[in-house]
N, CA, C and O atoms as a Maestro MAE file, in Angstrom:
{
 s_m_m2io_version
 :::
 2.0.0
}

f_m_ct {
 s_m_title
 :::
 protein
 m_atom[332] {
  # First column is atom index #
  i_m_mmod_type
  r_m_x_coord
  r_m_y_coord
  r_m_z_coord
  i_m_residue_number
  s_m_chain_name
  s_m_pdb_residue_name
  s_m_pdb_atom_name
  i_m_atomic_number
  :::
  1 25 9.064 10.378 -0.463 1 A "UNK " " N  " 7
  2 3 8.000 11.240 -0.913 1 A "UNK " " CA " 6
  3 2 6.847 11.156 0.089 1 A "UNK " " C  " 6
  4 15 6.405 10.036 0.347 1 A "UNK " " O  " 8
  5 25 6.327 12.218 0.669 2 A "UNK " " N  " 7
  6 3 5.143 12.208 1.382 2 A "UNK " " CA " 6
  7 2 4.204 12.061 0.898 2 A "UNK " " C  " 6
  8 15 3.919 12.931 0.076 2 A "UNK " " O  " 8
  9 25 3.049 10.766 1.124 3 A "UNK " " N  " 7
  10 3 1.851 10.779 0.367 3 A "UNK " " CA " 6
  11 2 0.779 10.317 1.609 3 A "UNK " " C  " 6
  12 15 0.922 9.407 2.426 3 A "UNK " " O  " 8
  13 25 -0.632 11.517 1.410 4 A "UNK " " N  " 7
  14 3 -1.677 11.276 2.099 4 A "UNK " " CA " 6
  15 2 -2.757 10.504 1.128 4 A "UNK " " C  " 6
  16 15 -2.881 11.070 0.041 4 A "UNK " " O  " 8
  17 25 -3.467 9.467 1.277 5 A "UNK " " N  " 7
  18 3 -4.382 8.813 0.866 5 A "UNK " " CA " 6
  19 2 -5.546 9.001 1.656 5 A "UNK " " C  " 6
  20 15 -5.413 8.734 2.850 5 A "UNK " " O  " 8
  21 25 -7.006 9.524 1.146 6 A "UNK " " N  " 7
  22 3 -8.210 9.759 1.272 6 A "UNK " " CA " 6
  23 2 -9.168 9.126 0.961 6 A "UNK " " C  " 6
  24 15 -8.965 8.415 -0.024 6 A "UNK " " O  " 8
  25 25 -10.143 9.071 1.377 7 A "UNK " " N  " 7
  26 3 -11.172 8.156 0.836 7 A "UNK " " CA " 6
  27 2 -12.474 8.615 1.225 7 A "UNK " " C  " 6
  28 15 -12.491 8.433 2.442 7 A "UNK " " O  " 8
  29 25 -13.625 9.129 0.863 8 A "UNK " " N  " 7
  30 3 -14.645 9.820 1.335 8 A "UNK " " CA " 6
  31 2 -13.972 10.488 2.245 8 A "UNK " " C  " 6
  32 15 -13.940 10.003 3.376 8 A "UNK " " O  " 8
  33 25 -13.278 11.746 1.985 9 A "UNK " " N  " 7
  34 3 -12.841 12.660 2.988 9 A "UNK " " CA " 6
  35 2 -12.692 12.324 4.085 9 A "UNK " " C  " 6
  36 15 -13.302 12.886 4.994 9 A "UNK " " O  " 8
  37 25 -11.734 11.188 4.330 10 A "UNK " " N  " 7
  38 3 -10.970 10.786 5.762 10 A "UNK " " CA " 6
  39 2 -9.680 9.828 5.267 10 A "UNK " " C  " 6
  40 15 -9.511 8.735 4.726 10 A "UNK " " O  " 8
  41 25 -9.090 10.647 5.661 11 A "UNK " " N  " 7
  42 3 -7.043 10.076 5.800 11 A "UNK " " CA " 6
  43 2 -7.478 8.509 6.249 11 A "UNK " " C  " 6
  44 15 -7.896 8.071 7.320 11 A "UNK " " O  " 8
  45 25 -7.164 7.789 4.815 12 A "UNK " " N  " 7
  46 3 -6.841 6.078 5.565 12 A "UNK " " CA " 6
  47 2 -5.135 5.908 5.503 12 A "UNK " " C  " 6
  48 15 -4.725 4.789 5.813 12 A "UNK " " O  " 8
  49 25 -4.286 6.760 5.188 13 A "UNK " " N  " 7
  50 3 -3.202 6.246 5.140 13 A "UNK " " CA " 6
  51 2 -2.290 7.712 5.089 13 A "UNK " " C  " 6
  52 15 -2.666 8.672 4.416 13 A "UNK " " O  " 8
  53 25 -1.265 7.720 5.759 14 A "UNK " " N  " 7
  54 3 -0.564 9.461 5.606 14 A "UNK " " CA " 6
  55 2 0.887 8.559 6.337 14 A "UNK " " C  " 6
  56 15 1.069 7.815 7.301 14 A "UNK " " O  " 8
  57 25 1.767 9.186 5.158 15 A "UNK " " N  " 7
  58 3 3.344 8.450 5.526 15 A "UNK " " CA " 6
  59 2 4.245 9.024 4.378 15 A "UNK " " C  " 6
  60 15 3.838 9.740 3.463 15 A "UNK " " O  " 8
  61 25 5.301 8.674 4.535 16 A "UNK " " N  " 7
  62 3 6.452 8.617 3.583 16 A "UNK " " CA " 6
  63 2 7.054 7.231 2.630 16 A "UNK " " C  " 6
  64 15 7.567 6.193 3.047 16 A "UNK " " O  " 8
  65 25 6.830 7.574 1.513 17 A "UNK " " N  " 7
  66 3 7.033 6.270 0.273 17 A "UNK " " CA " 6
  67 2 8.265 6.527 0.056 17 A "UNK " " C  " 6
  68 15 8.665 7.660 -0.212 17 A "UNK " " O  " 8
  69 25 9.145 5.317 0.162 18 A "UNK " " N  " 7
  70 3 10.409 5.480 -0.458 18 A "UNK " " CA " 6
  71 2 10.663 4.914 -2.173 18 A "UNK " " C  " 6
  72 15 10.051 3.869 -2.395 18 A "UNK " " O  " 8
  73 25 11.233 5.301 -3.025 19 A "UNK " " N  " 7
  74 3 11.323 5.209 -4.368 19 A "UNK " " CA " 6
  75 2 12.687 4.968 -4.247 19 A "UNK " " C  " 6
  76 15 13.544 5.693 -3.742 19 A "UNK " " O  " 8
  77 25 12.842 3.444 -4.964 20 A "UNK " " N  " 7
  78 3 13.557 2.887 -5.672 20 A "UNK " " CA " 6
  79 2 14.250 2.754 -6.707 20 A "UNK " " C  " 6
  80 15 14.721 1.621 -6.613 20 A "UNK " " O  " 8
  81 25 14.637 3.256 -7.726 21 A "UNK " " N  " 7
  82 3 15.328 2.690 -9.038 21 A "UNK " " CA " 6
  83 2 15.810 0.991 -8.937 21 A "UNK " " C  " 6
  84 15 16.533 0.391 -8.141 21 A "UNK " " O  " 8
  85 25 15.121 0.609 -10.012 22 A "UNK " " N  " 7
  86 3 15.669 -1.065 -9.810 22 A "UNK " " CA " 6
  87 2 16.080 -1.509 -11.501 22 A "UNK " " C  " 6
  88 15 15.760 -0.996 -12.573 22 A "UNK " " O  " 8
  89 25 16.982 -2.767 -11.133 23 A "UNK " " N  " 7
  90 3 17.601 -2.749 -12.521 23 A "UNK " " CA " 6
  91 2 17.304 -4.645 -12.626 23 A "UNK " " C  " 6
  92 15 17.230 -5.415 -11.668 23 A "UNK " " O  " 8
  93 25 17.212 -4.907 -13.761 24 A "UNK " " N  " 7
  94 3 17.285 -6.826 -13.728 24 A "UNK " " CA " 6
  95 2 15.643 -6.902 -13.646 24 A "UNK " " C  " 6
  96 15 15.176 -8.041 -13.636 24 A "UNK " " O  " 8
  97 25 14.947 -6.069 -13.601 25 A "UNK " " N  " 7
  98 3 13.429 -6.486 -14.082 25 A "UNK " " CA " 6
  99 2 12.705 -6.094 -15.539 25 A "UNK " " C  " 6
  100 15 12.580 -4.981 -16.050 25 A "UNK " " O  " 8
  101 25 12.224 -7.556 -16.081 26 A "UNK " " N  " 7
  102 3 11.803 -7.204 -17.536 26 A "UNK " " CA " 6
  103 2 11.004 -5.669 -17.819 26 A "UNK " " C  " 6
  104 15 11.322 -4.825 -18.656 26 A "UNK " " O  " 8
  105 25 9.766 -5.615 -16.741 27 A "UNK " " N  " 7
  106 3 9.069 -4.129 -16.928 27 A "UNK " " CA " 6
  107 2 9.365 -3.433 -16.080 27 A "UNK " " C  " 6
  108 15 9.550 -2.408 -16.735 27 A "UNK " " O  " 8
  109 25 9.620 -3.100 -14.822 28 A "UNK " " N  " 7
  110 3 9.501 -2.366 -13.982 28 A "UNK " " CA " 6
  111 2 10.862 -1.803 -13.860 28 A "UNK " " C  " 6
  112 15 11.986 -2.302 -13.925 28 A "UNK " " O  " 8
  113 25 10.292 -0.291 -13.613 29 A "UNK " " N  " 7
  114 3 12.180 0.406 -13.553 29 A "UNK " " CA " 6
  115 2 12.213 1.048 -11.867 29 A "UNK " " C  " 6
  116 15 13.191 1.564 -11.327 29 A "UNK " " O  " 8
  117 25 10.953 0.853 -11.308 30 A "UNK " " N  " 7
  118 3 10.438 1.389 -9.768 30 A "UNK " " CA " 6
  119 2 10.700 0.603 -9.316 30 A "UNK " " C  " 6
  120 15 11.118 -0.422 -9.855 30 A "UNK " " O  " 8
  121 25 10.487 0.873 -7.680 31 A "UNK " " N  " 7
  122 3 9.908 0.028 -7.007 31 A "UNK " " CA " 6
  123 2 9.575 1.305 -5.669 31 A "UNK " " C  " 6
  124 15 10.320 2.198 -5.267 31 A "UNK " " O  " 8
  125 25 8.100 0.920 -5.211 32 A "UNK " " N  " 7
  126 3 7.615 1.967 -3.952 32 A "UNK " " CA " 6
  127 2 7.864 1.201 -2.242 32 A "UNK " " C  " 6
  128 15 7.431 0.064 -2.057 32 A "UNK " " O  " 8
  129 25 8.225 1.581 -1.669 33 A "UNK " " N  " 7
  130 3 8.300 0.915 -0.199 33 A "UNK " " CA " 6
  131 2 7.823 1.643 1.007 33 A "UNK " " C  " 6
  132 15 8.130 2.830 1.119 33 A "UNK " " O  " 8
  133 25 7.258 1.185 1.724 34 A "UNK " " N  " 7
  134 3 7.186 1.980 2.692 34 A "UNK " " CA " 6
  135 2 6.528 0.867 4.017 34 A "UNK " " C  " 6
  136 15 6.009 -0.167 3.597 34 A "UNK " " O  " 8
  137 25 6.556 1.101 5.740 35 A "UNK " " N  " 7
  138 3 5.806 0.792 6.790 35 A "UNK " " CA " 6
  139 2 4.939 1.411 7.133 35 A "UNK " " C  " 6
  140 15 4.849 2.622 6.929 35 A "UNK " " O  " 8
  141 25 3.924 0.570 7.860 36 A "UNK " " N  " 7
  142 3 3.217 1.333 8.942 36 A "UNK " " CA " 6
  143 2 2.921 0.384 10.355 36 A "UNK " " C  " 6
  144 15 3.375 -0.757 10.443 36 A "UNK " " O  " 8
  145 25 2.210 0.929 11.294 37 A "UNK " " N  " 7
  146 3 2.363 -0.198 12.146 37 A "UNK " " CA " 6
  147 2 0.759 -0.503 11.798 37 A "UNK " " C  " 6
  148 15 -0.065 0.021 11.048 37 A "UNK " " O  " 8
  149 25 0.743 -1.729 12.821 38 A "UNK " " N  " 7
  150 3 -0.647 -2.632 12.761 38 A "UNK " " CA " 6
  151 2 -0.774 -3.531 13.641 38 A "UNK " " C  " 6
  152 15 0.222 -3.769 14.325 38 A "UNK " " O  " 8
  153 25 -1.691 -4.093 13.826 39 A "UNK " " N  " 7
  154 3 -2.163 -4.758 15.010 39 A "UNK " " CA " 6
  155 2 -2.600 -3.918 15.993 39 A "UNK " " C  " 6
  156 15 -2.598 -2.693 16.113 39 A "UNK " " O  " 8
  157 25 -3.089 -5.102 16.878 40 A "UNK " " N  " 7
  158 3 -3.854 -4.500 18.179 40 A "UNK " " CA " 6
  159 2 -3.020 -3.270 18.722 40 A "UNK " " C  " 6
  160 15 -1.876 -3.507 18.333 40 A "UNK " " O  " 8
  161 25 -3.009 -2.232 19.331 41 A "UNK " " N  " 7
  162 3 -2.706 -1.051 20.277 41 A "UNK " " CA " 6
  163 2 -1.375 -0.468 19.102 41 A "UNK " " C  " 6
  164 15 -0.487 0.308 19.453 41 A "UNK " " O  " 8
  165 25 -1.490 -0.973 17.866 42 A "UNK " " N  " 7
  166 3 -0.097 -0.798 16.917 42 A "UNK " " CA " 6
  167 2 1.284 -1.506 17.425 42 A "UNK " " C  " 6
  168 15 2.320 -0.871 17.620 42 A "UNK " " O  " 8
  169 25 1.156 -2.814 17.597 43 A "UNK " " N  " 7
  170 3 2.161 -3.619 18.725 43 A "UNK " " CA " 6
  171 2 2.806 -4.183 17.183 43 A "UNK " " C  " 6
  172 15 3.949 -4.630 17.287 43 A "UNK " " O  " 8
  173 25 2.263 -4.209 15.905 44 A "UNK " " N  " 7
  174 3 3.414 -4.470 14.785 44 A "UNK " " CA " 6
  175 2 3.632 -3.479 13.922 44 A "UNK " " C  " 6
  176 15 3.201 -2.327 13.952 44 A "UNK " " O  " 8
  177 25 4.431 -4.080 13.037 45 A "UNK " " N  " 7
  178 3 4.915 -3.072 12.100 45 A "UNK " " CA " 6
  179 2 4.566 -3.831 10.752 45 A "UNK " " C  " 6
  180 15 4.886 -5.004 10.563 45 A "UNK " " O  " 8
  181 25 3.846 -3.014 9.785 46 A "UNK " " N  " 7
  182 3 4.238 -4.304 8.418 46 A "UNK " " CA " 6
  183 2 4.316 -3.255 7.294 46 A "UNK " " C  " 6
  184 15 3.693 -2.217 7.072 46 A "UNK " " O  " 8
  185 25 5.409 -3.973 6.607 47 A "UNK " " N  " 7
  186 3 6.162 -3.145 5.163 47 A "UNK " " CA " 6
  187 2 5.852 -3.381 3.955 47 A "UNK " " C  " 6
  188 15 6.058 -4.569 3.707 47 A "UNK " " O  " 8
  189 25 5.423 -2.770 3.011 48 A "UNK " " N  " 7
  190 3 4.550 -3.046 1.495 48 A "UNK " " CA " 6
  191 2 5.786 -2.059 0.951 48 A "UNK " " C  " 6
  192 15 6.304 -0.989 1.269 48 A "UNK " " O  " 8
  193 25 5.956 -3.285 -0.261 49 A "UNK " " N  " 7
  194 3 5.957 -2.576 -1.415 49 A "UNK " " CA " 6
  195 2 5.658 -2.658 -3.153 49 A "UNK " " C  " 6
  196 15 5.694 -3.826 -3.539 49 A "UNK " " O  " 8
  197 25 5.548 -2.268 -3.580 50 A "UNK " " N  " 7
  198 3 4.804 -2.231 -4.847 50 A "UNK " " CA " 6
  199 2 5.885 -1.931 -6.234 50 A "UNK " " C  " 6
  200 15 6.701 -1.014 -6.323 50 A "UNK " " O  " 8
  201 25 5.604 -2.986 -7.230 51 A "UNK " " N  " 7
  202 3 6.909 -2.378 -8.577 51 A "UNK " " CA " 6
  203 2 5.585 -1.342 -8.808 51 A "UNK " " C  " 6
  204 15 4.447 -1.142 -8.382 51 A "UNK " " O  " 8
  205 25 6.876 -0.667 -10.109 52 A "UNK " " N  " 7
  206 3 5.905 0.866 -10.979 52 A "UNK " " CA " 6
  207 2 5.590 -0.197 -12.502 52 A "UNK " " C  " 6
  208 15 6.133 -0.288 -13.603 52 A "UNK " " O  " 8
  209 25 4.533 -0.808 -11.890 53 A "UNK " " N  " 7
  210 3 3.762 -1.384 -13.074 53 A "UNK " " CA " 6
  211 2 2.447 -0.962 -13.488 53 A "UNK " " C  " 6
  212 15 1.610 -0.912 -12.586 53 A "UNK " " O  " 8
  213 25 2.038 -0.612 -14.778 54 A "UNK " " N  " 7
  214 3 0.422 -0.216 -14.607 54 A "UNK " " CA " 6
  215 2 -0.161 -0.925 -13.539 54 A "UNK " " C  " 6
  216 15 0.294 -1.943 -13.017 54 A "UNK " " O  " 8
  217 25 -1.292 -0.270 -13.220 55 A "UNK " " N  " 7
  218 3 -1.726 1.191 -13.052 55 A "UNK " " CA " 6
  219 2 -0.914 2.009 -12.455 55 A "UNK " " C  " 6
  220 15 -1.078 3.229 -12.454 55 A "UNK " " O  " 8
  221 25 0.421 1.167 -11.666 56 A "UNK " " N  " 7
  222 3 1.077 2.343 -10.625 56 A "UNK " " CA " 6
  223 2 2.097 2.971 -11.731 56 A "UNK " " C  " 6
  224 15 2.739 2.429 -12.631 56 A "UNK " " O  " 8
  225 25 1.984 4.451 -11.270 57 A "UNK " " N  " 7
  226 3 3.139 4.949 -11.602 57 A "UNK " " CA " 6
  227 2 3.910 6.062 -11.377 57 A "UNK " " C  " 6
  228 15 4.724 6.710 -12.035 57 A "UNK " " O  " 8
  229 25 3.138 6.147 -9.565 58 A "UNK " " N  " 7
  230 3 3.845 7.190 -8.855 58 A "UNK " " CA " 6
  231 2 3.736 6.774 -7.548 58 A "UNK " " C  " 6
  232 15 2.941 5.835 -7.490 58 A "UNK " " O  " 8
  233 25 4.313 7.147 -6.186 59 A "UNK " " N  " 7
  234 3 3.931 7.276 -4.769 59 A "UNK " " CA " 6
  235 2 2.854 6.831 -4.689 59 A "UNK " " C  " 6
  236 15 2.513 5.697 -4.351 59 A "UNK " " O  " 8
  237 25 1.909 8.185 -5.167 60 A "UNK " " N  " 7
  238 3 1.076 7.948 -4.390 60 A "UNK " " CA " 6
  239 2 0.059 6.780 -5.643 60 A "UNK " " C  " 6
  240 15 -0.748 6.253 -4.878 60 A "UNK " " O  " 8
  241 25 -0.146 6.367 -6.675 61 A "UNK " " N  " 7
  242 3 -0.924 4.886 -7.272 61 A "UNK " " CA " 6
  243 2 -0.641 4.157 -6.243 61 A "UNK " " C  " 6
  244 15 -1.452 3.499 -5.592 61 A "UNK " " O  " 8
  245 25 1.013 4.284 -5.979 62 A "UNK " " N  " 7
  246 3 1.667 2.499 -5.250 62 A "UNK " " CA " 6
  247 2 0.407 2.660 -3.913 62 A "UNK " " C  " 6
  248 15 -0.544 1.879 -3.936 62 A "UNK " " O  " 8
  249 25 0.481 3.453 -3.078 63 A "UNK " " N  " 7
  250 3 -0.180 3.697 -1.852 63 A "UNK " " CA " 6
  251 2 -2.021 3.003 -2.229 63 A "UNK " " C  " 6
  252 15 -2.707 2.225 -1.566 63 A "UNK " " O  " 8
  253 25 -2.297 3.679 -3.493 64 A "UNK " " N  " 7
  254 3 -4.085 3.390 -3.576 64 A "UNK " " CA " 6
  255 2 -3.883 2.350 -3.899 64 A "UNK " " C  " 6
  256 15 -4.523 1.487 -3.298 64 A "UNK " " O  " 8
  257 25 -3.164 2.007 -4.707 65 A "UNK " " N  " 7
  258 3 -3.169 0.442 -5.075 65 A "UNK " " CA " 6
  259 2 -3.405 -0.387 -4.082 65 A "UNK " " C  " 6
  260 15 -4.544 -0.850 -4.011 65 A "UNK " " O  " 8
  261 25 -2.254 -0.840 -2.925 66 A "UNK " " N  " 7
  262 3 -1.924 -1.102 -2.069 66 A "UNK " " CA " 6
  263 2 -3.301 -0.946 -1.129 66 A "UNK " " C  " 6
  264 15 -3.966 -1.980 -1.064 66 A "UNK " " O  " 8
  265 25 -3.726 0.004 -0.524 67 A "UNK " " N  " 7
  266 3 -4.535 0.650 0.535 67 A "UNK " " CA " 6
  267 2 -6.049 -0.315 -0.115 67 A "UNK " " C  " 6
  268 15 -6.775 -0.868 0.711 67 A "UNK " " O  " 8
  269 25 -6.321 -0.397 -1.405 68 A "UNK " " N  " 7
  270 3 -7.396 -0.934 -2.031 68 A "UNK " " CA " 6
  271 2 -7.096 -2.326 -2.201 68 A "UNK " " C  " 6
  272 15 -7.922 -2.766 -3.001 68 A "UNK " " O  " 8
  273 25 -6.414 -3.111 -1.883 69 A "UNK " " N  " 7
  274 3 -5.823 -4.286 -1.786 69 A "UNK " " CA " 6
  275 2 -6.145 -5.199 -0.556 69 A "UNK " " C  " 6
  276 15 -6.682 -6.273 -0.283 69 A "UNK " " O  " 8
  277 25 -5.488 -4.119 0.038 70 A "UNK " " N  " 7
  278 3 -5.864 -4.654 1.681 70 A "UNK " " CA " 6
  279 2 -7.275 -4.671 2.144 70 A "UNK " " C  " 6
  280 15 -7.751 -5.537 2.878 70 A "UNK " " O  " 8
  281 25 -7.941 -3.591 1.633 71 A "UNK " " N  " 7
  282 3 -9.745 -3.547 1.813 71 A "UNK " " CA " 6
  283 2 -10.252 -4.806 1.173 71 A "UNK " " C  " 6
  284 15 -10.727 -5.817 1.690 71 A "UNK " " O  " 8
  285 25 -10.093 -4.579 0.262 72 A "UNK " " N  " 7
  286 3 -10.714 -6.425 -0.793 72 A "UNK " " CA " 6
  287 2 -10.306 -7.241 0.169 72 A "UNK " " C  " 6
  288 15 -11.106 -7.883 0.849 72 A "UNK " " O  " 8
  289 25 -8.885 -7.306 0.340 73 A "UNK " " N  " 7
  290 3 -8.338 -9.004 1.281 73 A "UNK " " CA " 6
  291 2 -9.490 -8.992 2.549 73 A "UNK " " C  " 6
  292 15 -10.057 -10.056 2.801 73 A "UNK " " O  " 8
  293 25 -9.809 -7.825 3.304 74 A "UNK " " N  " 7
  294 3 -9.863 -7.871 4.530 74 A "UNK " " CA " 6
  295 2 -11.669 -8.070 4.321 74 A "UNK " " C  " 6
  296 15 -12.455 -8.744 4.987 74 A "UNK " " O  " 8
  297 25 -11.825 -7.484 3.524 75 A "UNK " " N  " 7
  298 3 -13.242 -7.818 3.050 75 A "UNK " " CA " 6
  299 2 -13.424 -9.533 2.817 75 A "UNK " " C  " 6
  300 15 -14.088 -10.132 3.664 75 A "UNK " " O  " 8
  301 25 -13.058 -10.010 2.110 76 A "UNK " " N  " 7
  302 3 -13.088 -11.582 1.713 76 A "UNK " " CA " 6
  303 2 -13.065 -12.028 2.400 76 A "UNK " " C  " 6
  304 15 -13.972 -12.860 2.441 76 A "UNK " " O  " 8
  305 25 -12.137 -12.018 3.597 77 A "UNK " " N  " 7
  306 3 -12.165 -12.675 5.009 77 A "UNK " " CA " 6
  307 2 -13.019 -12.661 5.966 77 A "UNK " " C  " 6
  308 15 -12.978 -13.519 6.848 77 A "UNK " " O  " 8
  309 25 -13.938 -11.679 5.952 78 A "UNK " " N  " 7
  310 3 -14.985 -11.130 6.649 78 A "UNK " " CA " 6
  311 2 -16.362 -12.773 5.980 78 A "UNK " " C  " 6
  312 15 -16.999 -13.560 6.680 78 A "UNK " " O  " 8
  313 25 -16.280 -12.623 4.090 79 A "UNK " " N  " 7
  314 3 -16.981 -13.346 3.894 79 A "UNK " " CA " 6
  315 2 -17.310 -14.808 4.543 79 A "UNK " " C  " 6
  316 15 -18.345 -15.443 4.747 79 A "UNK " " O  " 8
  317 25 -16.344 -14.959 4.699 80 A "UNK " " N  " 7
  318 3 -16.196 -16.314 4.989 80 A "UNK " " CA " 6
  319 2 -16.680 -16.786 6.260 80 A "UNK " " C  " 6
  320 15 -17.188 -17.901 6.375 80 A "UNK " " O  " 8
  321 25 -16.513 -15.803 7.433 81 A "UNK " " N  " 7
  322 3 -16.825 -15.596 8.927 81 A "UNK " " CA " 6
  323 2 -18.288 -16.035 8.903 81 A "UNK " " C  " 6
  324 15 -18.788 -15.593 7.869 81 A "UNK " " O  " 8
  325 25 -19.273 -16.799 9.698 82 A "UNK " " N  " 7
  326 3 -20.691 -16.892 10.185 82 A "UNK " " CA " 6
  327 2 -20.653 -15.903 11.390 82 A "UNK " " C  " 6
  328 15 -19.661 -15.755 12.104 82 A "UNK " " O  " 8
  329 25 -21.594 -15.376 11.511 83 A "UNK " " N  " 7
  330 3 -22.269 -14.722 12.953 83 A "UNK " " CA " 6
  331 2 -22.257 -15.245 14.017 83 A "UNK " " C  " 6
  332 15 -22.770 -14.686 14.986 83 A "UNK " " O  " 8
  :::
 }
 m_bond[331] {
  # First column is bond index #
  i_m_from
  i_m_to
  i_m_order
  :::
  1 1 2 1
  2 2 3 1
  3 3 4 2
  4 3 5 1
  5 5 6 1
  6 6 7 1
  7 7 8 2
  8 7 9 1
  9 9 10 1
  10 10 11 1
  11 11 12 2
  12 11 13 1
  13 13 14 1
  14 14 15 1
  15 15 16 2
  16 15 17 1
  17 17 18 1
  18 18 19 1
  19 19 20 2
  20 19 21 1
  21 21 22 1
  22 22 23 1
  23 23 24 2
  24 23 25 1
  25 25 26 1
  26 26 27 1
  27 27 28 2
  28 27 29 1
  29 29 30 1
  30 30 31 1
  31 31 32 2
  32 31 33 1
  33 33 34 1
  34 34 35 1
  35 35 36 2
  36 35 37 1
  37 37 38 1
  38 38 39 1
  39 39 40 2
  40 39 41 1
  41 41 42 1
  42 42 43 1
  43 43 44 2
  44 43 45 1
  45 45 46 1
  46 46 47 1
  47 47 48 2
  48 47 49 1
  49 49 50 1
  50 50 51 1
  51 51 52 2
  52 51 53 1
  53 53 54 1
  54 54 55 1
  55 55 56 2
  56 55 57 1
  57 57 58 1
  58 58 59 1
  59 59 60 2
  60 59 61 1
  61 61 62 1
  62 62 63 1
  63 63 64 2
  64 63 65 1
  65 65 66 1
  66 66 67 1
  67 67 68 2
  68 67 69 1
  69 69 70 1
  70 70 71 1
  71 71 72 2
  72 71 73 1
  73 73 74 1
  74 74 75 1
  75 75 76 2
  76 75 77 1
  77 77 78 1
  78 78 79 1
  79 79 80 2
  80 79 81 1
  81 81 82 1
  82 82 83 1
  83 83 84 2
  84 83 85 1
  85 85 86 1
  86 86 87 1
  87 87 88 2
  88 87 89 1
  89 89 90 1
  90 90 91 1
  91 91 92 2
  92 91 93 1
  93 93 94 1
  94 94 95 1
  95 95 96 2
  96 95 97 1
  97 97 98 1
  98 98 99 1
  99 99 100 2
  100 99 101 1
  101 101 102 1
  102 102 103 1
  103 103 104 2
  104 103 105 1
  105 105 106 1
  106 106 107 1
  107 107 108 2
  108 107 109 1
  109 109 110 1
  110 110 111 1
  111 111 112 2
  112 111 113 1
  113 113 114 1
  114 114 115 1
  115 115 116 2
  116 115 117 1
  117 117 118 1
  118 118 119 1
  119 119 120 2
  120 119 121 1
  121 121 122 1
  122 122 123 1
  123 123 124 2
  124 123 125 1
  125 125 126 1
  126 126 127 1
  127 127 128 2
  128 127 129 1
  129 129 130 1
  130 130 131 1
  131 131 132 2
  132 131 133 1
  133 133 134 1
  134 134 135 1
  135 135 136 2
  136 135 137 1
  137 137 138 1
  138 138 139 1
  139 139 140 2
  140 139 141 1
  141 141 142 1
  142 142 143 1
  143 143 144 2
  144 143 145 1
  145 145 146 1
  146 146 147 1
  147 147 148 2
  148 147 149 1
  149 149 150 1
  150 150 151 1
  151 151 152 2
  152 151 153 1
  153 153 154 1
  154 154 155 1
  155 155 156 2
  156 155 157 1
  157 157 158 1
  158 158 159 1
  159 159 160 2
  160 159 161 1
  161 161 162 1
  162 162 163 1
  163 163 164 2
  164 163 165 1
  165 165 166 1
  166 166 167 1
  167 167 168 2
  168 167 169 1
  169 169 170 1
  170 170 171 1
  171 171 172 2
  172 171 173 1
  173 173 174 1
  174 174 175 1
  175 175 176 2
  176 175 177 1
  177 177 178 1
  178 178 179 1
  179 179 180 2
  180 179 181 1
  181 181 182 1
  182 182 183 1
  183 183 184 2
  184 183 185 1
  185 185 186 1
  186 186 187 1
  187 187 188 2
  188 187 189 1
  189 189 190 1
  190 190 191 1
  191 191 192 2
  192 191 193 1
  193 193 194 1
  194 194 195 1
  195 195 196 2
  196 195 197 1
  197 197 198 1
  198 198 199 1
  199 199 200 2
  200 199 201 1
  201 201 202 1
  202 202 203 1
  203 203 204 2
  204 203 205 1
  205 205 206 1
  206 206 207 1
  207 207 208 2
  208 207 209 1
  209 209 210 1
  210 210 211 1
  211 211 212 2
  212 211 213 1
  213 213 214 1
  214 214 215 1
  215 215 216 2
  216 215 217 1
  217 217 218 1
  218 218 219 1
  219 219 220 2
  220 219 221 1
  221 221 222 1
  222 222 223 1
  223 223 224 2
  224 223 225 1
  225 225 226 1
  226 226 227 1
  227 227 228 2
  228 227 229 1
  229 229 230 1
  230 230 231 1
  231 231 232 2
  232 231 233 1
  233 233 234 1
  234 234 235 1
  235 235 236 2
  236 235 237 1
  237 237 238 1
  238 238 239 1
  239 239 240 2
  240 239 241 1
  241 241 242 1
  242 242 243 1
  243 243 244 2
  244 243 245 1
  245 245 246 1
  246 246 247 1
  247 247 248 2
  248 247 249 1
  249 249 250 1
  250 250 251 1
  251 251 252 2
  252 251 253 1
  253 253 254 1
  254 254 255 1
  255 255 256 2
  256 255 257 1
  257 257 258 1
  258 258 259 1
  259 259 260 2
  260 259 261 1
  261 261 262 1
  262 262 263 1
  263 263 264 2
  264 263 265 1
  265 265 266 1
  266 266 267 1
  267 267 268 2
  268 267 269 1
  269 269 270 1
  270 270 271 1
  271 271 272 2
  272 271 273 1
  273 273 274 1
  274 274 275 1
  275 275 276 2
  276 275 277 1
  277 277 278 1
  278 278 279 1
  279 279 280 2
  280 279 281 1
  281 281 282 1
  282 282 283 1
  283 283 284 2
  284 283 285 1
  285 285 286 1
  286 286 287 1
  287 287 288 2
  288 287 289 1
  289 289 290 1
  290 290 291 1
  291 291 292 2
  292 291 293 1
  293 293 294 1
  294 294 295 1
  295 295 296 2
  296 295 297 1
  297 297 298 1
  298 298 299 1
  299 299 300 2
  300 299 301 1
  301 301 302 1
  302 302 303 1
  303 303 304 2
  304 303 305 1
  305 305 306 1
  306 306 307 1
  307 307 308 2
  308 307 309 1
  309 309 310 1
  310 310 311 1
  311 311 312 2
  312 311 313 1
  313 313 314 1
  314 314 315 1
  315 315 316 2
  316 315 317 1
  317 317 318 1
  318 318 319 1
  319 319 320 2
  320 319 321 1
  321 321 322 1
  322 322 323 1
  323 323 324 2
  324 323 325 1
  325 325 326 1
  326 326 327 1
  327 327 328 2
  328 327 329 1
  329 329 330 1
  330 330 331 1
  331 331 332 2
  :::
 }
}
């Protein structure tokens, strides 16, 4: 599924989510996957994925979920840094 993610009117994230059917989990009947690259000059690649648990419960939740995840982490880490 193609999903673009926005945020004050600028694309933080535009890709293709792959959807899962999964079986052997108490709640979840999803699961969302997808890459992108990262690091310096885009020299990695890193792969998320997300079950269809509240709040998610499409493509594109898994993506905001996710995309708002990584802001908090990357934020916290910042805290910690001195000048």
């Amino acid at each position: 599924m193609p999903v673009t993610e926005t945020f004050h009117g600028e694309t933080v994230w535009q890709g293709e989510v792959e959807v899962f059917d999964i079986r052997g989990h108490p709640k979840a009947k999803r699961a969302y996957a997808w890459g992108h690259v990262t690091g310096e000059e885009d020299q990695a690649r890193r792969y998320v994925t997300v079950l269809e648990l509240p709040p998610v419960d499409s493509p594109q939740t898994a993506v905001k979920v996710a995309v708002a995840a990584e802001i908090k982490n990357a934020r916290e880490k910042t805290k910690g840094r001195t000048p």
